[in-house]
N, CA, C and O atoms as a MOPAC input file, in Angstrom:
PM7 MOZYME 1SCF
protein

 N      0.84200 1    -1.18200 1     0.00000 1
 C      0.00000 1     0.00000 1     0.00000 1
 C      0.87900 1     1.23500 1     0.00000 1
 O      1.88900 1     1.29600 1     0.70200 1
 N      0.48700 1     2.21200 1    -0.79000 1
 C      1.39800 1     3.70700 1    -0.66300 1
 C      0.89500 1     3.76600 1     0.61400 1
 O     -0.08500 1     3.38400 1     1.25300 1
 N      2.54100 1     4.75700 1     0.84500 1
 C      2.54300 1     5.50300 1     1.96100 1
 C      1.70200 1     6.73200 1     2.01600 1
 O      2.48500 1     7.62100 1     1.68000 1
 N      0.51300 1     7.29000 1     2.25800 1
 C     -0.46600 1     8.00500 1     1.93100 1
 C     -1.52300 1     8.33500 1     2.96000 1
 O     -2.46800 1     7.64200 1     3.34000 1
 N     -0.97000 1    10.14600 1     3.50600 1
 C     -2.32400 1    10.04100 1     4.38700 1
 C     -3.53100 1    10.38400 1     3.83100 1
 O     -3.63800 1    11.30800 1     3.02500 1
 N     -4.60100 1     9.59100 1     4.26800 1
 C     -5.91800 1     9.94700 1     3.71500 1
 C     -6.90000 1    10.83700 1     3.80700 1
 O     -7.85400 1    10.97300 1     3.04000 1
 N     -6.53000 1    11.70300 1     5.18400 1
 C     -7.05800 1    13.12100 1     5.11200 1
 C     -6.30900 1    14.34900 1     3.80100 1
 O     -6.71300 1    15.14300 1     2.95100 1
 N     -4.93900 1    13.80300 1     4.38900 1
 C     -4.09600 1    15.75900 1     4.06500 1
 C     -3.40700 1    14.91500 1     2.60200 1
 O     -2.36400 1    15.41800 1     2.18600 1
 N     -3.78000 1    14.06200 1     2.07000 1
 C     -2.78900 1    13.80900 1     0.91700 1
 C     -1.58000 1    13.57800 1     0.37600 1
 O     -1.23400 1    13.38000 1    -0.78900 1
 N     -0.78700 1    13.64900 1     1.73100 1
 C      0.42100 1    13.66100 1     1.91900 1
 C      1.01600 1    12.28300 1     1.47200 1
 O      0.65600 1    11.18000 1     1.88400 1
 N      2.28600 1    12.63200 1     0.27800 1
 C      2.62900 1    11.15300 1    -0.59800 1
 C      4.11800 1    11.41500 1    -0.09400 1
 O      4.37300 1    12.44900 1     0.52300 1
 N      5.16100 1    10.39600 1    -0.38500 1
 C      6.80400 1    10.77500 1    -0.91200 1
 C      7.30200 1    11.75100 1    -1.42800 1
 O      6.57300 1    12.22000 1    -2.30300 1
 N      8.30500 1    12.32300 1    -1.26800 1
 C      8.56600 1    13.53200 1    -2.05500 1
 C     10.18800 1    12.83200 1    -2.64200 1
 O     10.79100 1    12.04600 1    -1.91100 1
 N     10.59500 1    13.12200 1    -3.63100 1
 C     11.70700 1    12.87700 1    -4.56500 1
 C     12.66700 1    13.87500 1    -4.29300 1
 O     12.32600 1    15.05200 1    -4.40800 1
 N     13.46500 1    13.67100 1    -4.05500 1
 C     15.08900 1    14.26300 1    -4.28400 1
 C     16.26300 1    13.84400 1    -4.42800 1
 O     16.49400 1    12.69900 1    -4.81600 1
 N     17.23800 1    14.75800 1    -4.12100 1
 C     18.88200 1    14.81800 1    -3.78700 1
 C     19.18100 1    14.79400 1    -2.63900 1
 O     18.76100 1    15.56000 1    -1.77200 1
 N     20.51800 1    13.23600 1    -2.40500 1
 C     21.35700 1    13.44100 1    -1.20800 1
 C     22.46600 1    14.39900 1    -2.10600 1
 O     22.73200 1    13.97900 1    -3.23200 1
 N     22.95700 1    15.35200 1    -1.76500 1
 C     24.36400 1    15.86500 1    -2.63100 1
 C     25.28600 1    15.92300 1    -0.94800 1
 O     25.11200 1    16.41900 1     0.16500 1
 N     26.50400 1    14.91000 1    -1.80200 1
 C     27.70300 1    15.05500 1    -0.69400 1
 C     28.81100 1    16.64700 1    -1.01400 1
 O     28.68100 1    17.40200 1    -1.97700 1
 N     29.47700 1    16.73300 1    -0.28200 1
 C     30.58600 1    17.51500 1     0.11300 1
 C     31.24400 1    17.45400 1    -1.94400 1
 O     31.55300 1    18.42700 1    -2.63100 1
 N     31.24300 1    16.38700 1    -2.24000 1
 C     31.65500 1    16.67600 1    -3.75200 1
 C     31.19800 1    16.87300 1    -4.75000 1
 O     31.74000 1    16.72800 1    -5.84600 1
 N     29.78000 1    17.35200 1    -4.44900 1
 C     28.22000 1    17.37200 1    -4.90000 1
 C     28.10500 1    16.16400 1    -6.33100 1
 O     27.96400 1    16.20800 1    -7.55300 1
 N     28.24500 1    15.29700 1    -5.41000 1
 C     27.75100 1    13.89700 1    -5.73100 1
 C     26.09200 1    13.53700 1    -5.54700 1
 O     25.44300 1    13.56900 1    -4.50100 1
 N     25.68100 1    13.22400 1    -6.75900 1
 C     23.90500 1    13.53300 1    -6.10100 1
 C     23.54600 1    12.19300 1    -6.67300 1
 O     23.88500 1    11.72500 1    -7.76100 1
 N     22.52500 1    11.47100 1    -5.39700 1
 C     22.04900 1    10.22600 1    -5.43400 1
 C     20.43200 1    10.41800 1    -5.28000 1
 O     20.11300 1    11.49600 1    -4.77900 1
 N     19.54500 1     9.68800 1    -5.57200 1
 C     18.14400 1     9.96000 1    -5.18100 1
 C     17.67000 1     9.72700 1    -4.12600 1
 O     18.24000 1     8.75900 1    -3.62200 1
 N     16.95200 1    10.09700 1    -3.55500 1
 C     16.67400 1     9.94600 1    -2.05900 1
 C     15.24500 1    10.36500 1    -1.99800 1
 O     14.80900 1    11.22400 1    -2.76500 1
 N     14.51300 1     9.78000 1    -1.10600 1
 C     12.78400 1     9.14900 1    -0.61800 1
 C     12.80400 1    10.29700 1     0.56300 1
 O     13.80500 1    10.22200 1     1.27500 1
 N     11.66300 1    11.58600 1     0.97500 1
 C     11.17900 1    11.99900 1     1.72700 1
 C      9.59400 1    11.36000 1     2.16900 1
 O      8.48700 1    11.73600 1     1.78500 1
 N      9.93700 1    10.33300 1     3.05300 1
 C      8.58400 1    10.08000 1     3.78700 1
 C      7.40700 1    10.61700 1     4.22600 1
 O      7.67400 1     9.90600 1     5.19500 1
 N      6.64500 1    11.01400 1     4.42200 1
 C      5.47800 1    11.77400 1     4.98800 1
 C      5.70100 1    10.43400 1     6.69300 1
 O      5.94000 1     9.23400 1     6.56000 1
 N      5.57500 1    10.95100 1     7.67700 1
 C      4.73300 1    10.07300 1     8.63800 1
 C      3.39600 1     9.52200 1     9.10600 1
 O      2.71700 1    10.08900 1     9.96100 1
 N      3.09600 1     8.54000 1     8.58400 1
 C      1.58300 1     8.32900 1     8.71900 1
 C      1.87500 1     7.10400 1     9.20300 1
 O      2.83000 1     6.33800 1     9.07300 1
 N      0.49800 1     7.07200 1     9.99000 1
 C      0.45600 1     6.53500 1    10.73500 1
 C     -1.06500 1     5.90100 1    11.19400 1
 O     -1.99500 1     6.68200 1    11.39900 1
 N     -1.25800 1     4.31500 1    11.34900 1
 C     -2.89400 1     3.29700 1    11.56000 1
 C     -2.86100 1     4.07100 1    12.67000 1
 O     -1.99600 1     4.26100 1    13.52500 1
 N     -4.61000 1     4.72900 1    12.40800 1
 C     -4.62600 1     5.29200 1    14.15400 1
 C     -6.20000 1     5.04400 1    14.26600 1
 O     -7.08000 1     5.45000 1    13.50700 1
 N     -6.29000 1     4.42400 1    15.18700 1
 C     -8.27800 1     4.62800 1    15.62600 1
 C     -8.41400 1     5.60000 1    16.42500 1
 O     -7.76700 1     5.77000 1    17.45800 1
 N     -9.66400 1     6.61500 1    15.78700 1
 C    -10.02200 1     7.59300 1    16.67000 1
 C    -11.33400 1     7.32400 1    16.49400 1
 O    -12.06900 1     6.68300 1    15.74400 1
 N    -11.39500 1     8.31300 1    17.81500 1
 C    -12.92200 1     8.22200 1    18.74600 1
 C    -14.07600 1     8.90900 1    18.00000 1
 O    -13.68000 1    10.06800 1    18.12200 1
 N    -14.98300 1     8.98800 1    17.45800 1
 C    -15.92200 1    10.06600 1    16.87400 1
 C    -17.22100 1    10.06500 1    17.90800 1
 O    -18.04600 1     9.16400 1    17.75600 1
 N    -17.46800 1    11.24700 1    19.16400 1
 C    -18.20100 1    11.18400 1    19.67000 1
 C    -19.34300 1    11.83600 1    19.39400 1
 O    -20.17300 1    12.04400 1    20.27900 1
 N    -19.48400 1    12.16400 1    18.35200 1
 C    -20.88200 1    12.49900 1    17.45800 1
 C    -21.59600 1    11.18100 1    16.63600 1
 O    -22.80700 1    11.04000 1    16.46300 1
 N    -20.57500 1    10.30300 1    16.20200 1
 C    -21.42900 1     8.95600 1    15.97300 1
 C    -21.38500 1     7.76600 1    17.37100 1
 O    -22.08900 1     6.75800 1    17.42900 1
 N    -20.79100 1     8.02100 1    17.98500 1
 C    -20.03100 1     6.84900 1    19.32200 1
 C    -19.70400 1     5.80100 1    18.89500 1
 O    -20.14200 1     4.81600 1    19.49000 1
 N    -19.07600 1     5.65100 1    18.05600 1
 C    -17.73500 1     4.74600 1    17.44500 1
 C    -16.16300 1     5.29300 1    17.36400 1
 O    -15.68300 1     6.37200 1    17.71200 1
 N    -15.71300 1     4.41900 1    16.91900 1
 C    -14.03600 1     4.30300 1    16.86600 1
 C    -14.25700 1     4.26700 1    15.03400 1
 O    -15.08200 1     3.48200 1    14.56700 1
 N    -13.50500 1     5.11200 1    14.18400 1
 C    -12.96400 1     4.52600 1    13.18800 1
 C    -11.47900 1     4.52300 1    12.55100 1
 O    -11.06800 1     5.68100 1    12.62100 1
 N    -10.73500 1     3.87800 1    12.09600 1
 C     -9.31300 1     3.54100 1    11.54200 1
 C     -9.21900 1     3.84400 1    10.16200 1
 O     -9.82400 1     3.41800 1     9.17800 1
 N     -7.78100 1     5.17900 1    10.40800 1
 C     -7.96400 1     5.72000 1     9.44900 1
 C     -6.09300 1     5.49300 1     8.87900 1
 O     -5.37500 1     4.80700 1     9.60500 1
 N     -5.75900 1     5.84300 1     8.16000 1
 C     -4.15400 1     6.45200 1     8.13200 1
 C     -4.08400 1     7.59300 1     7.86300 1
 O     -4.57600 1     8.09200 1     6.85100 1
 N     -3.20600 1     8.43000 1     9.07700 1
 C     -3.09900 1     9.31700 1     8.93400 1
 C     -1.78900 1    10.13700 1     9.60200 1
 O     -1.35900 1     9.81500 1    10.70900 1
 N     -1.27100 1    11.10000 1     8.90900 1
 C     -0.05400 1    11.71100 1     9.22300 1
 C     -0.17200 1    12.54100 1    10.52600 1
 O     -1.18800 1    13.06600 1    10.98000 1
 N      1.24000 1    12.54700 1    11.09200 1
 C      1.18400 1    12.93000 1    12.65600 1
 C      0.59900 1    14.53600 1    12.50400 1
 O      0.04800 1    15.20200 1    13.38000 1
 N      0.92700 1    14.95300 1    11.00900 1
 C      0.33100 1    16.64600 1    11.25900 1
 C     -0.73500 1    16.60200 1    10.85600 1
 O     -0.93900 1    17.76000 1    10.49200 1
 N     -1.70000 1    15.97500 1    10.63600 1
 C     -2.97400 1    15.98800 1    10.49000 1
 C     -3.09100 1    15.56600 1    11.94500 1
 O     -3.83800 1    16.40300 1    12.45400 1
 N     -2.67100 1    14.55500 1    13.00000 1
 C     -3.69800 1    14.17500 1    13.73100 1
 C     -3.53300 1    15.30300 1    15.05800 1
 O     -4.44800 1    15.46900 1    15.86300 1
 N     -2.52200 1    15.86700 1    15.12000 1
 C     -2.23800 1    17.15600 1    15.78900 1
 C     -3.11500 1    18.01500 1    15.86200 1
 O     -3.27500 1    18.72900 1    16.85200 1
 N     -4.11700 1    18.08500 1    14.34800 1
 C     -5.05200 1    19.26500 1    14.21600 1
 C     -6.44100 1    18.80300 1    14.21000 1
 O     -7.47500 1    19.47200 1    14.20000 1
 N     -6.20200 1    17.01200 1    14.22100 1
 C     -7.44300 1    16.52400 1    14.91200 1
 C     -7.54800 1    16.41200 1    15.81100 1
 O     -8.71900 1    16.19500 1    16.12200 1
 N     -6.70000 1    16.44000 1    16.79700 1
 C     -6.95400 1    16.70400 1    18.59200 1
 C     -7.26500 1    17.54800 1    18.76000 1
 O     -8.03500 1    17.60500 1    19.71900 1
 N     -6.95900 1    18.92100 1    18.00700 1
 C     -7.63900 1    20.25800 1    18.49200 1
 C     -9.12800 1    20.47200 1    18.05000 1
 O     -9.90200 1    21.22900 1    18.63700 1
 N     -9.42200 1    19.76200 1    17.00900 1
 C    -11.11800 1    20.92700 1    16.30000 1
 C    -11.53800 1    19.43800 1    16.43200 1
 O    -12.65100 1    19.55200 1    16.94700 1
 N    -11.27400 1    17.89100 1    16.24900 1
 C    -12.09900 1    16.86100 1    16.63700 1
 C    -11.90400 1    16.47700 1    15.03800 1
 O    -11.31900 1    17.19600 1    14.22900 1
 N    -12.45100 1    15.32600 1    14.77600 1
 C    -12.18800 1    14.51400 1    13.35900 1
 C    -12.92500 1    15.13400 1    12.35400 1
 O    -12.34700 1    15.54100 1    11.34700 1
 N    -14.83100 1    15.32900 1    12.58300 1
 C    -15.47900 1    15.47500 1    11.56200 1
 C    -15.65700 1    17.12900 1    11.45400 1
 O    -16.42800 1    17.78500 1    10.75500 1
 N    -14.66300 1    17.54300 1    12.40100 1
 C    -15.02700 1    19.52500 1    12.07300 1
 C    -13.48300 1    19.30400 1    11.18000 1
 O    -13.56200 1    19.74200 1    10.03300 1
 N    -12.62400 1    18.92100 1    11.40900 1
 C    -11.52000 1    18.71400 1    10.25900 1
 C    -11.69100 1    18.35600 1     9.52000 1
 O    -11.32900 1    19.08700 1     8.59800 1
 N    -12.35800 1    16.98200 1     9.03500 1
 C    -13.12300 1    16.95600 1     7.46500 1
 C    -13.96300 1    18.10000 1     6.86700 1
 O    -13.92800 1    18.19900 1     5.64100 1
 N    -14.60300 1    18.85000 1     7.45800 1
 C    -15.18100 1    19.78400 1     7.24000 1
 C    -14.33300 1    20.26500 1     6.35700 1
 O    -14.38100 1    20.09300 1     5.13900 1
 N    -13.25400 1    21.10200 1     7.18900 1
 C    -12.23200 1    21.94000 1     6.85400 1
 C    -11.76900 1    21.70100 1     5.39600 1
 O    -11.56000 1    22.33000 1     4.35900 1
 N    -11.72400 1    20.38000 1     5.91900 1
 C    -10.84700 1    20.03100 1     4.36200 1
 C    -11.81200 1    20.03800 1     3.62700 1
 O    -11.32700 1    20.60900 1     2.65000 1
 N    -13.23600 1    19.73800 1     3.26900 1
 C    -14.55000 1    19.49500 1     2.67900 1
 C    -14.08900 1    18.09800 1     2.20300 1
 O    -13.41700 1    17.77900 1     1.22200 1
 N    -14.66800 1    17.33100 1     3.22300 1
 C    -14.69000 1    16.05500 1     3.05800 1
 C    -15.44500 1    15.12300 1     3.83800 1
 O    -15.92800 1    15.46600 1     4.91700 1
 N    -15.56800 1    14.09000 1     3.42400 1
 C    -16.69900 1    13.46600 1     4.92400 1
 C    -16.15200 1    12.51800 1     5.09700 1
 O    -15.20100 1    12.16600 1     4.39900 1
 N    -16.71700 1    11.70700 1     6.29500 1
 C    -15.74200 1    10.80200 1     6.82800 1
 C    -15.93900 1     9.56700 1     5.74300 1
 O    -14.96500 1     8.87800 1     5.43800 1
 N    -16.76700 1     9.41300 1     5.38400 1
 C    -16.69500 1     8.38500 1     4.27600 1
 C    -16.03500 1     7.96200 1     2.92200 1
 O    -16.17300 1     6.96600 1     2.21200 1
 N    -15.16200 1     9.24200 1     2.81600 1
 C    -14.10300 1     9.58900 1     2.07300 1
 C    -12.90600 1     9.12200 1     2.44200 1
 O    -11.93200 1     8.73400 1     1.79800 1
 N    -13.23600 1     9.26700 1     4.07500 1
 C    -11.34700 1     8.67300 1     5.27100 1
 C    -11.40300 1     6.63400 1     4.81900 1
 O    -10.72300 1     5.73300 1     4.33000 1
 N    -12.70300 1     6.91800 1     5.41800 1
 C    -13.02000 1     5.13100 1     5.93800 1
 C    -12.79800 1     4.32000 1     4.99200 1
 O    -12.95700 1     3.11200 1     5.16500 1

């Protein structure tokens, strides 16, 4: 499965290691994402989503489905 969070979109990013002799090799920028079950206490379930640590940072603050909002999305889009 891509590495892919499913709120914020967040994929790999492509580049350059360049050494001291600007020797340049390709190199993988990860996103961090991460299987996480969260709580939705507007439906009173748990659902499992993947999602990157800076998305879930800004789902602890406003809650899951006012962040889908944000993004205009519904949770049935995550799930």
């Amino acid at each position: 499965m891509a590495r892919r969070c499913s709120i914020t979109g967040k994929k790999p990013l492509s580049g350059n290691n360049i050494s001291h002799a600007h020797n340049k090799t390709k190199k993988w920028q990860k996103p961090n994402v991460h299987y996480k079950k969260l709580y939705v206490p507007e439906l009173d379930r748990s659902v499992r989503v993947r999602v990157s640590t800076r998305a879930l940072r800004s789902i602890s603050k406003v809650g899951l489905l006012a962040y889908l909002r944000k993004q205009g999305m519904q949770l049935k889009d995550v799930v």
